[in-house]
C-alpha positions as CSV (number, residue, x, y, z in Angstrom):
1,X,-12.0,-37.7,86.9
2,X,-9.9,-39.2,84.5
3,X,-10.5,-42.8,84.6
4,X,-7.5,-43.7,81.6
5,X,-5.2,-41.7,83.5
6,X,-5.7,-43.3,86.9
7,X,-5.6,-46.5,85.1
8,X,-2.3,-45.8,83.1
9,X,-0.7,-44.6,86.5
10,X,-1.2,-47.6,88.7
11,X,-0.3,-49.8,85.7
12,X,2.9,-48.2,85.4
13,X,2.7,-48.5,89.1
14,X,2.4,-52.2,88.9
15,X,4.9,-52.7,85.8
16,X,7.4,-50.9,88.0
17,X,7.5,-53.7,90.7
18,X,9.3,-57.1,91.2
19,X,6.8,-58.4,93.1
20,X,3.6,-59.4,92.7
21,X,0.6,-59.5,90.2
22,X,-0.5,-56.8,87.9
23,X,-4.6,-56.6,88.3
24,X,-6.8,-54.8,85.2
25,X,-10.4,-55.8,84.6
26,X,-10.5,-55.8,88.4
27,X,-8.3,-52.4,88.9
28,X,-11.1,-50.7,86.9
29,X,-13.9,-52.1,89.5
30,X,-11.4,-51.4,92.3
31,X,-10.7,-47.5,91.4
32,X,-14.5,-47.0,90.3
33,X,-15.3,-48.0,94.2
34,X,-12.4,-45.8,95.4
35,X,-14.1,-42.6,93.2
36,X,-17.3,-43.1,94.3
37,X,-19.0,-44.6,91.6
38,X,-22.1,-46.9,92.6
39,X,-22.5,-50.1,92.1
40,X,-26.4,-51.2,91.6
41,X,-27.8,-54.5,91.7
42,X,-28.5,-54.6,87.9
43,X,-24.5,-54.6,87.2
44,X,-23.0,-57.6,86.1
45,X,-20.0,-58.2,88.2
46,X,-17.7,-61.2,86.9
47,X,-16.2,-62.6,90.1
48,X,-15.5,-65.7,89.0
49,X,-12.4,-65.6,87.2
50,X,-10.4,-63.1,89.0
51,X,-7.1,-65.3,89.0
52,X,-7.9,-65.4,85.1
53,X,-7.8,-61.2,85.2
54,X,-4.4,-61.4,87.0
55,X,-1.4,-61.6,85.5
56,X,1.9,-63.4,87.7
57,X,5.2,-62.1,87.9
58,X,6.8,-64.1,84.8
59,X,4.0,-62.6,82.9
60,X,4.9,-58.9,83.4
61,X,8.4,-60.0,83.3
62,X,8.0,-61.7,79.7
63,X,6.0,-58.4,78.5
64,X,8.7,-56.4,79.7
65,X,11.1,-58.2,77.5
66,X,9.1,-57.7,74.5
67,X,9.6,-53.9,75.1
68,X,11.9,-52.2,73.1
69,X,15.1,-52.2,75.4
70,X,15.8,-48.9,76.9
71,X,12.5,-47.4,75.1
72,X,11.1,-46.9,77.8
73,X,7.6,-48.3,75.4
74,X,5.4,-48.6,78.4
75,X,2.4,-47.9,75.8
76,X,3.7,-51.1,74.1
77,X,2.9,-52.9,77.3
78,X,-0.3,-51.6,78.3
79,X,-1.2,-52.3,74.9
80,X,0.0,-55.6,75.3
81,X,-1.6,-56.3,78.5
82,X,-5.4,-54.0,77.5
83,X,-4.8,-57.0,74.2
84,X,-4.2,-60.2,76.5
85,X,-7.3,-58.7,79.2
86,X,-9.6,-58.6,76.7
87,X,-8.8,-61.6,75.0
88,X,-9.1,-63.1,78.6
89,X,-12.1,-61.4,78.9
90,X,-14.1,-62.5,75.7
91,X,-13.0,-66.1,76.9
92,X,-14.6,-65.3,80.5
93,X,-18.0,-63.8,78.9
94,X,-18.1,-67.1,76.4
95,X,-17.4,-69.3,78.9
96,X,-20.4,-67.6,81.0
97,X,-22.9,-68.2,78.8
98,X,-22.2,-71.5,78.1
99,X,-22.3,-71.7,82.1
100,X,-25.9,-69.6,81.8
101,X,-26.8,-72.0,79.0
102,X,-26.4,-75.0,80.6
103,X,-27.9,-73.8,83.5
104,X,-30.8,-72.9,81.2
105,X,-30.4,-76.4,80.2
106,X,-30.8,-78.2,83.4
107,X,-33.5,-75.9,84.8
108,X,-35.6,-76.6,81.9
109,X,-34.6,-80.4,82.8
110,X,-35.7,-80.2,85.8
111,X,-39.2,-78.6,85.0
112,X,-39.5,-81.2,82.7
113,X,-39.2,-83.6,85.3
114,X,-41.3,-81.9,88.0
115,X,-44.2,-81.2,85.2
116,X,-43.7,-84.8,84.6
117,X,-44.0,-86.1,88.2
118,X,-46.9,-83.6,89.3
119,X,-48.8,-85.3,86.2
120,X,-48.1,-88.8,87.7
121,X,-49.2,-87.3,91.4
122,X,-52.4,-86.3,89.8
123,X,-53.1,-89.0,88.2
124,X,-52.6,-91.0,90.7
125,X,-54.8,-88.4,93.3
126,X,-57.6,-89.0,90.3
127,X,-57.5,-92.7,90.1
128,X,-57.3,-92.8,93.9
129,X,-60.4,-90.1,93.8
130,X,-62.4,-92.5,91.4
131,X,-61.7,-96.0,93.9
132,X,-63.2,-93.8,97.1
133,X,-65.7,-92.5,95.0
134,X,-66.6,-96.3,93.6
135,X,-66.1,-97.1,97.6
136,X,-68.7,-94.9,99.1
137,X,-71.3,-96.0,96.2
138,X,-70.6,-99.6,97.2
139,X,-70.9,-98.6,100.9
140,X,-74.0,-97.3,100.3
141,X,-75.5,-100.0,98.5
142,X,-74.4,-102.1,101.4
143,X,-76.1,-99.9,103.9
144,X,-79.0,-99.6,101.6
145,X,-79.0,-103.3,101.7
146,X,-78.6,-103.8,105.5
147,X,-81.4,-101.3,106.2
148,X,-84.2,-103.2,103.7
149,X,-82.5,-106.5,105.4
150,X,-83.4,-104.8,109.2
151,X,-86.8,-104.1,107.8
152,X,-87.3,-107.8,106.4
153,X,-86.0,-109.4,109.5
154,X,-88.7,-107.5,111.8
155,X,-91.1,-108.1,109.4
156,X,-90.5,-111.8,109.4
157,X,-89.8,-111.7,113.7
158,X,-93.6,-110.0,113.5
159,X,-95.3,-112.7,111.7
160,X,-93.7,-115.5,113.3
161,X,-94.8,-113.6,116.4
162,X,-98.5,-113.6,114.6
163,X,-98.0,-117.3,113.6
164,X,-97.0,-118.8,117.2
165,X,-100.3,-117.1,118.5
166,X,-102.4,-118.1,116.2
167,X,-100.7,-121.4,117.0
168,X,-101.6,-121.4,120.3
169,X,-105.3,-120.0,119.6
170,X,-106.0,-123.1,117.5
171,X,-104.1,-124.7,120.0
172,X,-106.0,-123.9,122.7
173,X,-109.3,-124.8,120.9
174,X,-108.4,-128.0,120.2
175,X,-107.7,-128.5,123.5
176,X,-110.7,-127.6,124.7
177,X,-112.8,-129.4,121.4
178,X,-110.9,-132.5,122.9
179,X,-112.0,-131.7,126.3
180,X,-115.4,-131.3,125.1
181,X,-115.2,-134.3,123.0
182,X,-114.2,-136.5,125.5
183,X,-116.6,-135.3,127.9
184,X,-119.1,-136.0,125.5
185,X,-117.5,-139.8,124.7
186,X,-117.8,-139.6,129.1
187,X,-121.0,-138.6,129.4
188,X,-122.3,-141.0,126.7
189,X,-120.4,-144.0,127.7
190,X,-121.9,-143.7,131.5
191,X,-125.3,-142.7,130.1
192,X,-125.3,-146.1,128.1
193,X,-123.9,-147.9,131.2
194,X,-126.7,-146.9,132.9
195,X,-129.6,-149.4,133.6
196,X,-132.8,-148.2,131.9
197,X,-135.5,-147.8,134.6
């Protein structure tokens, strides 16, 4: 397959016309397709600027003018128009990278800024980790302390348990020393009231 020679023949095809646009960068894509040549996924396809690869009706006219009248120079032409397509297409490629640059550009941005807010995050999980850590040591001090404080208030509910019956033990003697006593005061005050025989 002669890919020039396919090329040259629907140029010549498109030079011919009154009408419409002559295509070239996008020709060659469009007959490689036609032939059977495939297209994988590692090829760069430029799809961006296909009105920039297409060249309008005052274009082809204007080229035709430069052509030698009656010359018939339609390899001036296609010369003229390979010239302005790669020109056109050196502009496309630079103005891609700068595209893929900035694009470089803003994702490293942006990775800047996610790095930046994940370390923010995780300080903030650690600070938060440290207070619930500080928390559960205060919480167990306080249940530490409200366990010894249980232990002290039974201790102090058993003694004053012990104390009230001793209380009423020395109570209770008392009582009954008082009894005894004032039996005794009884007995002797009716024993002195007594006549003596």
């Amino acid at each position: 397959m002669n890919v020039g020679e396919i090329i040259l023949k629907r140029l010549r095809y498109c030079a011919g016309r009154v009408q419409g646009k002559l295509f070239f960068p996008i020709l060659i894509r469009r007959l490689c397709l036609e032939a059977g040549v495939p297209e994988y996924e590692a090829d760069e396809i430029i799809k961006e600027g296909e009105e920039k690869w297409t060249l309008g009706l005052k274009e082809v006219t204007r080229l035709r003018e430069k052509a030698p009248k009656g010359s018939g120079d339609l390899a001036g032409v296609v010369q003229s128009l390979v010239d302005q397509n790669k020109d056109l297409m050196d502009e496309l490629l630079r103005e891609k990278r700068e595209a893929v640059e900035k694009r470089k550009l803003k994702v490293k941005q942006v990775k800047a800024k996610l790095i930046a807010k994940k370390k923010k995050v995780l300080d903030k999980l650690r600070v938060q980790k440290q207070k619930n850590e500080q928390l559960a040591a205060e919480n167990k001090t306080l249940t530490d302390t409200n366990q010894r404080l249980e232990t002290d208030k039974l201790d102090l509910l058993r003694q004053t348990w012990e104390l009230k019956k001793e209380l009423q033990e020395l109570q209770k003697k008392e009582a009954a020393a008082a009894n005894a006593a004032a039996l005794a005061t009884a007995s002797g005050t009716a024993a002195a009231e007594k006549p003596a025989p």
